[in-house]
PDBQT receptor file of N, H, CA, C and O in Angstrom, charges set to zero:
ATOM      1  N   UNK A   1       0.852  -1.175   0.000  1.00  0.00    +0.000 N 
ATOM      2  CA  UNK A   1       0.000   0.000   0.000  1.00  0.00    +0.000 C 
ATOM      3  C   UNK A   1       0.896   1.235   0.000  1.00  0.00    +0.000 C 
ATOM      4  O   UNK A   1       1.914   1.301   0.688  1.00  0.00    +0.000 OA
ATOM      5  N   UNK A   2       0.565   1.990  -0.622  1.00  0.00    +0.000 N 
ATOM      6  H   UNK A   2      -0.262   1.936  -1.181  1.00  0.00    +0.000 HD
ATOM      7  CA  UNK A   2       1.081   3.591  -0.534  1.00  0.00    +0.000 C 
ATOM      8  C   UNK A   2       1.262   4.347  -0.007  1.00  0.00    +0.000 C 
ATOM      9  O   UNK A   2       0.356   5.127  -0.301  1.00  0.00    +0.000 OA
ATOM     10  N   UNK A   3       2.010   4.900   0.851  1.00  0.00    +0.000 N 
ATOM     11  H   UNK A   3       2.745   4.266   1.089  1.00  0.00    +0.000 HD
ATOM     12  CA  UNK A   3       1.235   6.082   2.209  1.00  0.00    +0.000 C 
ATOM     13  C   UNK A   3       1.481   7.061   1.375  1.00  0.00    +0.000 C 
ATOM     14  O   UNK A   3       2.441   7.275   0.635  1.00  0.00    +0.000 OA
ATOM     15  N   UNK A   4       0.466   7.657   1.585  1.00  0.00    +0.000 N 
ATOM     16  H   UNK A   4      -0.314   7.483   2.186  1.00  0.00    +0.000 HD
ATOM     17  CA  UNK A   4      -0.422   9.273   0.887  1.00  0.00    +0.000 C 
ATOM     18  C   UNK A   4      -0.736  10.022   2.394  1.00  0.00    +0.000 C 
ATOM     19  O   UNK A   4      -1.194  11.163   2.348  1.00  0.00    +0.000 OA
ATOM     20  N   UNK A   5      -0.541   9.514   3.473  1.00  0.00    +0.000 N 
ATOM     21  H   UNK A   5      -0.168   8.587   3.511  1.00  0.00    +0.000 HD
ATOM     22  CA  UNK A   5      -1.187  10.141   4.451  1.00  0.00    +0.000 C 
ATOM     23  C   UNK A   5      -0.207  11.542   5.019  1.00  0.00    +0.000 C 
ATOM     24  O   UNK A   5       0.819  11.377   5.679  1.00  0.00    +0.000 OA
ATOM     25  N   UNK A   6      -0.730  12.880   4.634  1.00  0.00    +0.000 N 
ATOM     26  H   UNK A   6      -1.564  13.014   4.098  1.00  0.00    +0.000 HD
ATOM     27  CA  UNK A   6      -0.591  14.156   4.807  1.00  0.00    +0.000 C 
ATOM     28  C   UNK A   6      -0.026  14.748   3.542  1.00  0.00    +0.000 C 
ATOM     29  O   UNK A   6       0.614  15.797   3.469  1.00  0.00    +0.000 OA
ATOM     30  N   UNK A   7      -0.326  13.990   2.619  1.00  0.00    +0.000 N 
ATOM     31  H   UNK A   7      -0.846  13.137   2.678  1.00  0.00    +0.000 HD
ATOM     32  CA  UNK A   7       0.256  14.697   0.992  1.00  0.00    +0.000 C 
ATOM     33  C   UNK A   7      -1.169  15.126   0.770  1.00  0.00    +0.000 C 
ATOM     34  O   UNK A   7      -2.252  14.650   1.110  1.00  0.00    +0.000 OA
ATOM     35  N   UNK A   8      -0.559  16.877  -0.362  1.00  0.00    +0.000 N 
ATOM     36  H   UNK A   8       0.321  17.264  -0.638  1.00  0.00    +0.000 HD
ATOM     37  CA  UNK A   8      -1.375  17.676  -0.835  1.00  0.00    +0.000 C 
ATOM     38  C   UNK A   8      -2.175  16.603  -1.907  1.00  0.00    +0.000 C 
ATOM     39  O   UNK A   8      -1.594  15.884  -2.719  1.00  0.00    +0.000 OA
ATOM     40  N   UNK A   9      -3.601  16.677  -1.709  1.00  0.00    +0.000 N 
ATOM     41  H   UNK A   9      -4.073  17.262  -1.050  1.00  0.00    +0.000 HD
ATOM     42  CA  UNK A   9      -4.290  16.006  -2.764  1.00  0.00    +0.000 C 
ATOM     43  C   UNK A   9      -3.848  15.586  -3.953  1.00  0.00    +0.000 C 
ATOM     44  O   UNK A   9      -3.741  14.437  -4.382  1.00  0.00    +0.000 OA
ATOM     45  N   UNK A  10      -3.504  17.013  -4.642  1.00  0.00    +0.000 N 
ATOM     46  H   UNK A  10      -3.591  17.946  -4.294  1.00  0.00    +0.000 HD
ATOM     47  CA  UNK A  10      -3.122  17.092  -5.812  1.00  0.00    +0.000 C 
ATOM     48  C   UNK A  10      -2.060  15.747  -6.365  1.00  0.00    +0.000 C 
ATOM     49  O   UNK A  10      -2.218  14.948  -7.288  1.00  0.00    +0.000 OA
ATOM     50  N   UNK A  11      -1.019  15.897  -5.433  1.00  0.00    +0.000 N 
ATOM     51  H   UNK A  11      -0.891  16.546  -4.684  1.00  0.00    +0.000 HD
ATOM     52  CA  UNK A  11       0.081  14.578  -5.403  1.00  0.00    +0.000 C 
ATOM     53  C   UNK A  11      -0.405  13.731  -5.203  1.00  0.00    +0.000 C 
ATOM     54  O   UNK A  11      -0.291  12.988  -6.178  1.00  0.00    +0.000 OA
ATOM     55  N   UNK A  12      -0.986  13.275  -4.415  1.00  0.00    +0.000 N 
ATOM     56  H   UNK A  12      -1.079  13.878  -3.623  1.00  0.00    +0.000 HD
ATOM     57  CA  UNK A  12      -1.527  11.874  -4.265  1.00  0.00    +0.000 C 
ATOM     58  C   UNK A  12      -2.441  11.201  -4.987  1.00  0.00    +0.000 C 
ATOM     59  O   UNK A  12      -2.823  10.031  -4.977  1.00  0.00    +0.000 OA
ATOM     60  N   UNK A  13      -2.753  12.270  -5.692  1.00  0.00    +0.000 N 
ATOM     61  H   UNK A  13      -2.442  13.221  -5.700  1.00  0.00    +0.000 HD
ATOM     62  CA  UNK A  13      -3.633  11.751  -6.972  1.00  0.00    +0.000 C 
ATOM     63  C   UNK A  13      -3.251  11.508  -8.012  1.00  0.00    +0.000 C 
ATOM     64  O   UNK A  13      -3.841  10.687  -8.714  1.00  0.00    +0.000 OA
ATOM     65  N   UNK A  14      -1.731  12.391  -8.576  1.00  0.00    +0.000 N 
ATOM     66  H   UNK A  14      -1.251  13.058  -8.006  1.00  0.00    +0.000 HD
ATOM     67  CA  UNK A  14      -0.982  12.102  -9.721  1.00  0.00    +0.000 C 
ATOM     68  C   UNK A  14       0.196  10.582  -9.618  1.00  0.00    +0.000 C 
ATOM     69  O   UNK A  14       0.850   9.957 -10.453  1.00  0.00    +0.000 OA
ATOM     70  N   UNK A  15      -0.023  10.475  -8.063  1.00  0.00    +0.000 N 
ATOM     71  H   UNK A  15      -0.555  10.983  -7.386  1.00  0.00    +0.000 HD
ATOM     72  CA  UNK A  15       1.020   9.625  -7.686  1.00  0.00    +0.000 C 
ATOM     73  C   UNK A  15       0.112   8.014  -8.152  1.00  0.00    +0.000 C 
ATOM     74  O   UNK A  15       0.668   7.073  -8.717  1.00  0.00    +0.000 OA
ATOM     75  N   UNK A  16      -1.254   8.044  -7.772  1.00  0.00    +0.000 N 
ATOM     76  H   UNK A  16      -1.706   8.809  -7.313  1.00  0.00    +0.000 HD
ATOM     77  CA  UNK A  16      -2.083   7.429  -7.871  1.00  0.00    +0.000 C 
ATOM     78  C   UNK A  16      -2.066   7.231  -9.716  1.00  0.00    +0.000 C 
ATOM     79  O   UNK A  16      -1.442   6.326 -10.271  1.00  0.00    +0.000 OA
ATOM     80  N   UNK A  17      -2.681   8.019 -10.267  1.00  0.00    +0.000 N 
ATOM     81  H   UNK A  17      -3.188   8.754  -9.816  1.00  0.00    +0.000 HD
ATOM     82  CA  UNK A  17      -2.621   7.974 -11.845  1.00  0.00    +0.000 C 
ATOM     83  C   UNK A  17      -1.388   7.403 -12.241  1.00  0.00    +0.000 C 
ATOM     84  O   UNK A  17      -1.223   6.528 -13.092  1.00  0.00    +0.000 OA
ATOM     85  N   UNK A  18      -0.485   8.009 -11.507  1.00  0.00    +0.000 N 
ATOM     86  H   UNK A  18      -0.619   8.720 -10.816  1.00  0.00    +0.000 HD
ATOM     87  CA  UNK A  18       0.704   7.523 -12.641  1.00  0.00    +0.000 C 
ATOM     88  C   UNK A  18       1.322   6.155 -12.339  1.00  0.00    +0.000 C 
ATOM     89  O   UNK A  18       2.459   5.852 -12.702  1.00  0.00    +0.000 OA
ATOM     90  N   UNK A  19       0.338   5.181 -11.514  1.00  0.00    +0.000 N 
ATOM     91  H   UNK A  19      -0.585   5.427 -11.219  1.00  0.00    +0.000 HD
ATOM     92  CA  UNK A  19       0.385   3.784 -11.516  1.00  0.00    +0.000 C 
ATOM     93  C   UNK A  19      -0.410   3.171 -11.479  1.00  0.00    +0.000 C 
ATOM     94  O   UNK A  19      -0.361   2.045 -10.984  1.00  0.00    +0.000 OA
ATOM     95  N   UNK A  20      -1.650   3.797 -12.098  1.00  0.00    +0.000 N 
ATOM     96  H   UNK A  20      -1.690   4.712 -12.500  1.00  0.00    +0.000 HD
ATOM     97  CA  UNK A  20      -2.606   3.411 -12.520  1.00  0.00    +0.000 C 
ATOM     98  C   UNK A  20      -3.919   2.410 -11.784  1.00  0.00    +0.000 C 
ATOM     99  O   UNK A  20      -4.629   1.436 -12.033  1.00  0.00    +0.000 OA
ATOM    100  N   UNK A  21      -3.672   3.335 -10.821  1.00  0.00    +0.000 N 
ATOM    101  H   UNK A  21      -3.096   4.126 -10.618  1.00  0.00    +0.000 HD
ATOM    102  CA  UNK A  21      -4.476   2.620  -9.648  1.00  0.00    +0.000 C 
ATOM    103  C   UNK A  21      -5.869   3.658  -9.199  1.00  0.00    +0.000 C 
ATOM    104  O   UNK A  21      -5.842   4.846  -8.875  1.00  0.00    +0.000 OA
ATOM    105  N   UNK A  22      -7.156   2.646  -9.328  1.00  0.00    +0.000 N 
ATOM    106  H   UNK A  22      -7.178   1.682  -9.592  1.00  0.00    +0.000 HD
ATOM    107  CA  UNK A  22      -8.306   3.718  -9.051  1.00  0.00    +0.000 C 
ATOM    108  C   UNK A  22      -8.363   4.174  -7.797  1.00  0.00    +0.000 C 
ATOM    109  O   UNK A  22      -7.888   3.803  -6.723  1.00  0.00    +0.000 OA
ATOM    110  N   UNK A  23      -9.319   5.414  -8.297  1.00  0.00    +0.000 N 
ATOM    111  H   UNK A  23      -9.705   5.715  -9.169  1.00  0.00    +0.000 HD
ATOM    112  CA  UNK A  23      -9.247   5.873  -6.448  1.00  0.00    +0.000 C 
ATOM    113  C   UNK A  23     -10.525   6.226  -6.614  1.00  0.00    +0.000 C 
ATOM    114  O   UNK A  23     -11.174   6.078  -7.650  1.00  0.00    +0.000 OA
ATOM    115  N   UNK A  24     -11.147   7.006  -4.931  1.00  0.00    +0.000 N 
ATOM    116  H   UNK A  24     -10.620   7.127  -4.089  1.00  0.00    +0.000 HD
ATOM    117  CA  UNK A  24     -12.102   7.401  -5.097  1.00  0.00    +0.000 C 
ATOM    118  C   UNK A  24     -11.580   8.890  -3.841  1.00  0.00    +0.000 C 
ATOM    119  O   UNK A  24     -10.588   8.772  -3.121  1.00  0.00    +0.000 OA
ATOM    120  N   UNK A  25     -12.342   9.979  -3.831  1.00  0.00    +0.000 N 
ATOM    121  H   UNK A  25     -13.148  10.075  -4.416  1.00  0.00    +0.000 HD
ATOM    122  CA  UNK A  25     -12.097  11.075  -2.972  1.00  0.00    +0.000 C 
ATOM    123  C   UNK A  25     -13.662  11.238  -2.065  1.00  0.00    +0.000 C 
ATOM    124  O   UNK A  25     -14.805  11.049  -2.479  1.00  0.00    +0.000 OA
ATOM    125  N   UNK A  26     -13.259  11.593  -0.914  1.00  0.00    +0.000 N 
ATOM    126  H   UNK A  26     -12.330  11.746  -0.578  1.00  0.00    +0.000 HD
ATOM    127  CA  UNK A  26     -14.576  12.251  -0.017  1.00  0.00    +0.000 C 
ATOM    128  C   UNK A  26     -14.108  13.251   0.965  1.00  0.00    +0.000 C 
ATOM    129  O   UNK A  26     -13.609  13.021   2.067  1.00  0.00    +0.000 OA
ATOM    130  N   UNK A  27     -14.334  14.364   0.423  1.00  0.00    +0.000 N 
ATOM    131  H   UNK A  27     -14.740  14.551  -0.472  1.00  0.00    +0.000 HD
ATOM    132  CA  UNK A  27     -13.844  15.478   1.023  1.00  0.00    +0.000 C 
ATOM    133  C   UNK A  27     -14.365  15.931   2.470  1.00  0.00    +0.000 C 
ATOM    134  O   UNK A  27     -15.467  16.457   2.307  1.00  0.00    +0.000 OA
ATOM    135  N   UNK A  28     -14.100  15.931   3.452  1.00  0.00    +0.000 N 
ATOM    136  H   UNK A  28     -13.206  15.504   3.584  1.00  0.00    +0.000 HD
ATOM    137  CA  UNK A  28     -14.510  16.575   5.358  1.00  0.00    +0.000 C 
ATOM    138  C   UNK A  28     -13.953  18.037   5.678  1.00  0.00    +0.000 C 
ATOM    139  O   UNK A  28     -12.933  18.643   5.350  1.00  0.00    +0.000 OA
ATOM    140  N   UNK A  29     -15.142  18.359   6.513  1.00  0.00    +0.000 N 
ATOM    141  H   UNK A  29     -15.970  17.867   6.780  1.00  0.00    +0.000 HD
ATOM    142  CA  UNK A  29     -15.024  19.499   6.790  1.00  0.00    +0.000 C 
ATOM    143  C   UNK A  29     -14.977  19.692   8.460  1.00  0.00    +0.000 C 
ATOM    144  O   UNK A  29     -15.301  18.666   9.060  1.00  0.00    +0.000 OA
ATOM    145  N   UNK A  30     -14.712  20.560   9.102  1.00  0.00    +0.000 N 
ATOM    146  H   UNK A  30     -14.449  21.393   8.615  1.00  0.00    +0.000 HD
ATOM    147  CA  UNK A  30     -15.063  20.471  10.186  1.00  0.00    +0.000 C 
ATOM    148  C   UNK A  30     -16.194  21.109  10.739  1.00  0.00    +0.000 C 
ATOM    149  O   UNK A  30     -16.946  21.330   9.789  1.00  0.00    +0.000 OA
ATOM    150  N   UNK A  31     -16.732  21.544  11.848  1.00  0.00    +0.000 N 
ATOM    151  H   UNK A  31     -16.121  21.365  12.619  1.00  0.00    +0.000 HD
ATOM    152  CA  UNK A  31     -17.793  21.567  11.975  1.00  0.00    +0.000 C 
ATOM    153  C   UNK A  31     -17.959  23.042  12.123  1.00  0.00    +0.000 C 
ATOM    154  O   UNK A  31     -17.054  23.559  12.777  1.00  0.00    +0.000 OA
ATOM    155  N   UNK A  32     -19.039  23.991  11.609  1.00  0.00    +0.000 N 
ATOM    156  H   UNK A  32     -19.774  23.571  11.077  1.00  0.00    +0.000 HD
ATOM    157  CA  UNK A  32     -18.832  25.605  12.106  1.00  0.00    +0.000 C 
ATOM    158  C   UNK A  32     -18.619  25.856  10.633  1.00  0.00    +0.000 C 
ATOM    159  O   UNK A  32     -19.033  25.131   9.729  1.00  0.00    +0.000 OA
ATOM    160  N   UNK A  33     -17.808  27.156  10.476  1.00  0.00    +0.000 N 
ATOM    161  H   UNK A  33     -17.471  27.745  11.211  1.00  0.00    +0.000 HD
ATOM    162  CA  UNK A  33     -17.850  27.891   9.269  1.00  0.00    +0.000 C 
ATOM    163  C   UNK A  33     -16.300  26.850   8.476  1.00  0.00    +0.000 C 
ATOM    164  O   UNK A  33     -15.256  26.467   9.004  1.00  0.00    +0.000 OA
ATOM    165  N   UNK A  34     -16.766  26.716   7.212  1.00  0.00    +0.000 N 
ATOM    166  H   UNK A  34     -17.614  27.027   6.783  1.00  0.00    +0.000 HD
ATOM    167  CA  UNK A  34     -15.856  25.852   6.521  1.00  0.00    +0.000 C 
ATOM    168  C   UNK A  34     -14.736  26.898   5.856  1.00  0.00    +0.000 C 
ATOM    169  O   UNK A  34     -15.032  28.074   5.646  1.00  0.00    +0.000 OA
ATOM    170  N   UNK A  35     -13.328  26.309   5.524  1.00  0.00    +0.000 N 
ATOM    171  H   UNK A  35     -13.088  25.353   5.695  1.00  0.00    +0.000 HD
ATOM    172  CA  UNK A  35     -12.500  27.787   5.330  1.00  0.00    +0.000 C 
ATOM    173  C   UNK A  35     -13.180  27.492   3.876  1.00  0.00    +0.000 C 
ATOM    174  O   UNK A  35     -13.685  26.512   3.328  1.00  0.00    +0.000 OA
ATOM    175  N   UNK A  36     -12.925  28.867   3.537  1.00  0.00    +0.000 N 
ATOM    176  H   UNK A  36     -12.515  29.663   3.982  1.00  0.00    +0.000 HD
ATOM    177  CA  UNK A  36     -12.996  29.144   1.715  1.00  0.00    +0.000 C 
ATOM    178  C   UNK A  36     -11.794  28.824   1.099  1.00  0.00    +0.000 C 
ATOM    179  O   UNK A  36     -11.767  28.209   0.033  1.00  0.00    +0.000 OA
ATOM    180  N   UNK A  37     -10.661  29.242   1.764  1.00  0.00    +0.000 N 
ATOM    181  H   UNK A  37     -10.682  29.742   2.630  1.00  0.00    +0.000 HD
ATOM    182  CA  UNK A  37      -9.446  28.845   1.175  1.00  0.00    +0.000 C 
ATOM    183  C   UNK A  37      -8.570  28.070   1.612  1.00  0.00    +0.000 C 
ATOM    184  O   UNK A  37      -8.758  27.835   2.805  1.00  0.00    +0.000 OA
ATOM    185  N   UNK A  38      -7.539  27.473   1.115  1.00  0.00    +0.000 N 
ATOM    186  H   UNK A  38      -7.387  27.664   0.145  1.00  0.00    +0.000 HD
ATOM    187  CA  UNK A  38      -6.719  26.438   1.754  1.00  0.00    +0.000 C 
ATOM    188  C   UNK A  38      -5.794  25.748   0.747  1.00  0.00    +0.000 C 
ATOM    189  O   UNK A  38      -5.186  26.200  -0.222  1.00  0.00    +0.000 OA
ATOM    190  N   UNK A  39      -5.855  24.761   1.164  1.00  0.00    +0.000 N 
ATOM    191  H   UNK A  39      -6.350  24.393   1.952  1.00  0.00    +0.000 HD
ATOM    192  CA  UNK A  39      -4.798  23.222   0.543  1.00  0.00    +0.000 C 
ATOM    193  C   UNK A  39      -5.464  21.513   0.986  1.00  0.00    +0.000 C 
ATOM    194  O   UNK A  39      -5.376  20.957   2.081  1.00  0.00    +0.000 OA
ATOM    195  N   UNK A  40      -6.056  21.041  -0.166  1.00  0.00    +0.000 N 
ATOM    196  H   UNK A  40      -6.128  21.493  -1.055  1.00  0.00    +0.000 HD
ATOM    197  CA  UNK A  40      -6.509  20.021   0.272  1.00  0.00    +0.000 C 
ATOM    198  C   UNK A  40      -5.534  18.808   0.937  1.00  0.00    +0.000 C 
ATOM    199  O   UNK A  40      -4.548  18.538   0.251  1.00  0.00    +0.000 OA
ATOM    200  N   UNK A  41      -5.654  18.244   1.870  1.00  0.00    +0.000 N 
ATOM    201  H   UNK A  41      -6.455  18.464   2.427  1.00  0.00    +0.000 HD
ATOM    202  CA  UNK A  41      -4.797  17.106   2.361  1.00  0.00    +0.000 C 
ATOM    203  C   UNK A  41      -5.363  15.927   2.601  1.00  0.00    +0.000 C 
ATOM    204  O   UNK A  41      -6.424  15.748   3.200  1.00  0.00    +0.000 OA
ATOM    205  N   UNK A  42      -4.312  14.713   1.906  1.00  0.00    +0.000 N 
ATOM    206  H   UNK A  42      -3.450  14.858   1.419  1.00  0.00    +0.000 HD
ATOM    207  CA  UNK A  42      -5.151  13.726   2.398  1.00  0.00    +0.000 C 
ATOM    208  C   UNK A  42      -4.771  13.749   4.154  1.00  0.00    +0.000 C 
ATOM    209  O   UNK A  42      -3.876  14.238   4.844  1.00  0.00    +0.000 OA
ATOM    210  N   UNK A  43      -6.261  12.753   4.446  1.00  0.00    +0.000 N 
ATOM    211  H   UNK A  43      -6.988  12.356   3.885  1.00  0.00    +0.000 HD
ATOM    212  CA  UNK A  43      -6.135  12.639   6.546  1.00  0.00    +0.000 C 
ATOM    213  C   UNK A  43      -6.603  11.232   6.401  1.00  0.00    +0.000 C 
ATOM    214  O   UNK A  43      -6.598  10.942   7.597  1.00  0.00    +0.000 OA
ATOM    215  N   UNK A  44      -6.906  10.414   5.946  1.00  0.00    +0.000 N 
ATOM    216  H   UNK A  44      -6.911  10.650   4.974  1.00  0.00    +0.000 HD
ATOM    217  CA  UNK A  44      -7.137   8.791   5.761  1.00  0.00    +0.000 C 
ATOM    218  C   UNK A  44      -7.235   8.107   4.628  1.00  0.00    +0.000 C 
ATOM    219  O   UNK A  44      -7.928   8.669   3.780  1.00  0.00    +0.000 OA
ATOM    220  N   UNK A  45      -6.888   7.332   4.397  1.00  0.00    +0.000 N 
ATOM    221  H   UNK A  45      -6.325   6.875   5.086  1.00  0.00    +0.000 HD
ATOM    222  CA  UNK A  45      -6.644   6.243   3.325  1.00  0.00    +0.000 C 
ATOM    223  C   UNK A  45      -7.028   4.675   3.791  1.00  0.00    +0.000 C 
ATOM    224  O   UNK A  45      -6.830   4.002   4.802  1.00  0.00    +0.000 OA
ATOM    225  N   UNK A  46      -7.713   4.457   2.441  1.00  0.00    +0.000 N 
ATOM    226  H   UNK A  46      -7.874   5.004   1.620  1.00  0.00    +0.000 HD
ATOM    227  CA  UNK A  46      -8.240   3.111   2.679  1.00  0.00    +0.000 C 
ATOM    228  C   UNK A  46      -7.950   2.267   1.795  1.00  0.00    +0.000 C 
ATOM    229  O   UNK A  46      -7.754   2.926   0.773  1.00  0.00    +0.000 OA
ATOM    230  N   UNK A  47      -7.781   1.006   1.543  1.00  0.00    +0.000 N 
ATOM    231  H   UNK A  47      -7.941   0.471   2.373  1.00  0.00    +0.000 HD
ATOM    232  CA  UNK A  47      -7.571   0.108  -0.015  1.00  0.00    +0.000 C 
ATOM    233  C   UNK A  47      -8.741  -1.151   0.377  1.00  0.00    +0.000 C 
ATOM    234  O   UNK A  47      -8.832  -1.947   1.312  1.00  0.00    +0.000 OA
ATOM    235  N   UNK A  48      -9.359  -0.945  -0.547  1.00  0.00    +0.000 N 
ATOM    236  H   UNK A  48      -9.285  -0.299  -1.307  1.00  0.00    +0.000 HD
ATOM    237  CA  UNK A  48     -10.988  -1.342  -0.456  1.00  0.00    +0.000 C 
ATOM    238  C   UNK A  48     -11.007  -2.091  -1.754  1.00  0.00    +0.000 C 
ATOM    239  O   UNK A  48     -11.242  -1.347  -2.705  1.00  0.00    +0.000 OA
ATOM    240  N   UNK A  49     -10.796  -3.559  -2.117  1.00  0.00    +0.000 N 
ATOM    241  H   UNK A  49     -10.605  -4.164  -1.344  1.00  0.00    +0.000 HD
ATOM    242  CA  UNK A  49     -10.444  -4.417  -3.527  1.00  0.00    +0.000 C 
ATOM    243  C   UNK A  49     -10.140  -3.188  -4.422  1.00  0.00    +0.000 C 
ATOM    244  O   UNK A  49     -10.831  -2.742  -5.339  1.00  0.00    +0.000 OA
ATOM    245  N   UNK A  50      -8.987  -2.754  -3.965  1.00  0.00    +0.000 N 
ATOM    246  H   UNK A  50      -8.426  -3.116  -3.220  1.00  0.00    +0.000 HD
ATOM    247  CA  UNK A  50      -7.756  -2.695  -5.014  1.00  0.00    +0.000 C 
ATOM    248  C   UNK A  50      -8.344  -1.199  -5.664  1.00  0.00    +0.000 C 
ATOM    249  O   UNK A  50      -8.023  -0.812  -6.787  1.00  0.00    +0.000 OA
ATOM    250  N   UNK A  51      -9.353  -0.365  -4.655  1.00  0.00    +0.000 N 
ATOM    251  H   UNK A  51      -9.614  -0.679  -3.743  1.00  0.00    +0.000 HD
ATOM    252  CA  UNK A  51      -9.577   1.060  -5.087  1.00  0.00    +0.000 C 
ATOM    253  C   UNK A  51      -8.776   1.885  -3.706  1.00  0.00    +0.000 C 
ATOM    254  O   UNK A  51      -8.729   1.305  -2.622  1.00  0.00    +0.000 OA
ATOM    255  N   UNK A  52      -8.349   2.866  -3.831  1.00  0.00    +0.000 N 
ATOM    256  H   UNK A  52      -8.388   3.338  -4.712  1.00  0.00    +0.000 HD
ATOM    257  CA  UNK A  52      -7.699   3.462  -2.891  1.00  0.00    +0.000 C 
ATOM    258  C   UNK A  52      -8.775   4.406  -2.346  1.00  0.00    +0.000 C 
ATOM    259  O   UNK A  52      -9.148   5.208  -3.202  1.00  0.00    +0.000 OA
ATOM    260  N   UNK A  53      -9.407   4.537  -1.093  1.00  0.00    +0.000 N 
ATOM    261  H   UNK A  53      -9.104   3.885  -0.398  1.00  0.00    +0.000 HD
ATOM    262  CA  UNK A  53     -10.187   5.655  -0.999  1.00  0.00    +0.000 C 
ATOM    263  C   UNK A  53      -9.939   6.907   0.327  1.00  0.00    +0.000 C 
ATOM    264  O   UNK A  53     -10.040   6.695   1.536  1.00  0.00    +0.000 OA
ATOM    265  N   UNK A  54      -9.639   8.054  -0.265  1.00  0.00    +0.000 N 
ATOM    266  H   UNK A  54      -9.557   8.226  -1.247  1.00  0.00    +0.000 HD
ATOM    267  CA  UNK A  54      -8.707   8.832  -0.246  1.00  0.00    +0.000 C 
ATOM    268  C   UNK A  54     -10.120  10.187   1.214  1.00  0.00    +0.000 C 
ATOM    269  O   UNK A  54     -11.225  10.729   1.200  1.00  0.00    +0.000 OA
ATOM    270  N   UNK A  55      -9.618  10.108   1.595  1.00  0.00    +0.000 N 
ATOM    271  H   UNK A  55      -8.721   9.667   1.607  1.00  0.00    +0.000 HD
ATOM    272  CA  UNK A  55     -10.620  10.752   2.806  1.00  0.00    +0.000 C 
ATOM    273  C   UNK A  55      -9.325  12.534   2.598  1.00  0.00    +0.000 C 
ATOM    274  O   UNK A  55      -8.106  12.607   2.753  1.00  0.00    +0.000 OA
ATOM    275  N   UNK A  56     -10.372  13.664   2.204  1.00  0.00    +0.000 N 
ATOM    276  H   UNK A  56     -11.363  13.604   2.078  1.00  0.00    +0.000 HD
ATOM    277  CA  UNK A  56      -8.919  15.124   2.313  1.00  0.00    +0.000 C 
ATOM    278  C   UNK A  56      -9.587  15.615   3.371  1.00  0.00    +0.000 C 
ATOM    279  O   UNK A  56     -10.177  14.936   4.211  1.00  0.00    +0.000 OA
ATOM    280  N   UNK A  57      -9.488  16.970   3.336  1.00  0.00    +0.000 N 
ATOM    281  H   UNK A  57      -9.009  17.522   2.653  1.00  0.00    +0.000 HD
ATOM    282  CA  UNK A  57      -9.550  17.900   4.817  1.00  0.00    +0.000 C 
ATOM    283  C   UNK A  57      -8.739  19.545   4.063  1.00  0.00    +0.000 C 
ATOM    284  O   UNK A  57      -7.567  19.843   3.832  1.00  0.00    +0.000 OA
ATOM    285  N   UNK A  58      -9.866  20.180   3.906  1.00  0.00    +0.000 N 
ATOM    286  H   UNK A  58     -10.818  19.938   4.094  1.00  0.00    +0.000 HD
ATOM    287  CA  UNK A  58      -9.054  21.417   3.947  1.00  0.00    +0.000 C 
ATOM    288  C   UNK A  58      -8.710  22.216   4.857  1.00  0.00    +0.000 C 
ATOM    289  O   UNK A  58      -9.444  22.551   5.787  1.00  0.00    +0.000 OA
ATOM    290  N   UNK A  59      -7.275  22.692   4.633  1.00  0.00    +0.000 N 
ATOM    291  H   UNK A  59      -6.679  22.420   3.878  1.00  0.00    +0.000 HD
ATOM    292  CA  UNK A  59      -6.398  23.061   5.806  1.00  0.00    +0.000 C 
ATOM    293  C   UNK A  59      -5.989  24.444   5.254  1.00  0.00    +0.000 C 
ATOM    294  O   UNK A  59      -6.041  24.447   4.024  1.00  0.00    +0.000 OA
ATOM    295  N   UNK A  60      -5.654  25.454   5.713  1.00  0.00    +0.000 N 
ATOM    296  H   UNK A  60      -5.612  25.452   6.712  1.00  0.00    +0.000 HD
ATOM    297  CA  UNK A  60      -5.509  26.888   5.747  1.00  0.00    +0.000 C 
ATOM    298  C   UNK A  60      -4.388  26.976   5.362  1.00  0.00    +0.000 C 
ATOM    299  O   UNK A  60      -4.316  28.063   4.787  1.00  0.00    +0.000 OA
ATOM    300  N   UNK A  61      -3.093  26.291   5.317  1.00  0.00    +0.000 N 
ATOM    301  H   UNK A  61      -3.152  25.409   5.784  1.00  0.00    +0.000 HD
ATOM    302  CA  UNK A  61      -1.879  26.515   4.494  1.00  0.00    +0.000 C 
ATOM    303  C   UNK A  61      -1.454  25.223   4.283  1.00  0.00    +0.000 C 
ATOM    304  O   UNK A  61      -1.960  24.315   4.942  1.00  0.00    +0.000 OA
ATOM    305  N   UNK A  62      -0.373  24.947   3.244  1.00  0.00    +0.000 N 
ATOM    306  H   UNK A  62       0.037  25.685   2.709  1.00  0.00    +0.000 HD
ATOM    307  CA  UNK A  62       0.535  23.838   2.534  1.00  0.00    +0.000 C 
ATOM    308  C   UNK A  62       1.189  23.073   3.280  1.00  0.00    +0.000 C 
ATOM    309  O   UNK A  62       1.458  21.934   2.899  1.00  0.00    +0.000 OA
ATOM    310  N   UNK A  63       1.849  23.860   5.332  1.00  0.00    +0.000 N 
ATOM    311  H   UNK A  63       1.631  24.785   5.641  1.00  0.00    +0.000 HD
ATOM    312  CA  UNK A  63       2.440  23.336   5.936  1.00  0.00    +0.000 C 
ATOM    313  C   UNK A  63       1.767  22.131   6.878  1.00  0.00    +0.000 C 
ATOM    314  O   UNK A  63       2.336  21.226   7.489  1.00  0.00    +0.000 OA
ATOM    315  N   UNK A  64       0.532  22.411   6.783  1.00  0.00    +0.000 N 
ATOM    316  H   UNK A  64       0.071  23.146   6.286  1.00  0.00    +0.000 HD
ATOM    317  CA  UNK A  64       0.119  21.443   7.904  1.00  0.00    +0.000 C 
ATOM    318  C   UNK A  64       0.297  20.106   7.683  1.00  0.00    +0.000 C 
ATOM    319  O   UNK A  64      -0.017  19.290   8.549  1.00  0.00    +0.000 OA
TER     320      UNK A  64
């Protein structure tokens, strides 16, 4: 399995494509006012027959 866990979406999805492995995304928010802006991150990963399913979290900057 892959660890993707705290890579920017974006990567973990090209990392994903470019070995040709399906995925699926479900984006979380927290609870209260959701930010408008950010950096998506993955925060859980699953491998569910051979689909990767990719749980993000938007976070307010690139470092978190």
């Amino acid at each position: 399995m892959l660890d993707l866990l705290g890579l920017d979406a974006e990567e973990a999805i090209k990392s994903l494509a470019e070995k040709g492995v399906s995925y699926e995304t479900e984006i979380t928010e927290p609870p209260g006012k959701p930010l408008e802006n950010g950096y998506l991150k993955v925060i859980k990963q699953e491998l569910v027959e051979g689909t990767y399913r990719l749980t993000l979290c938007k976070v307010p900057d690139g470092f978190r």
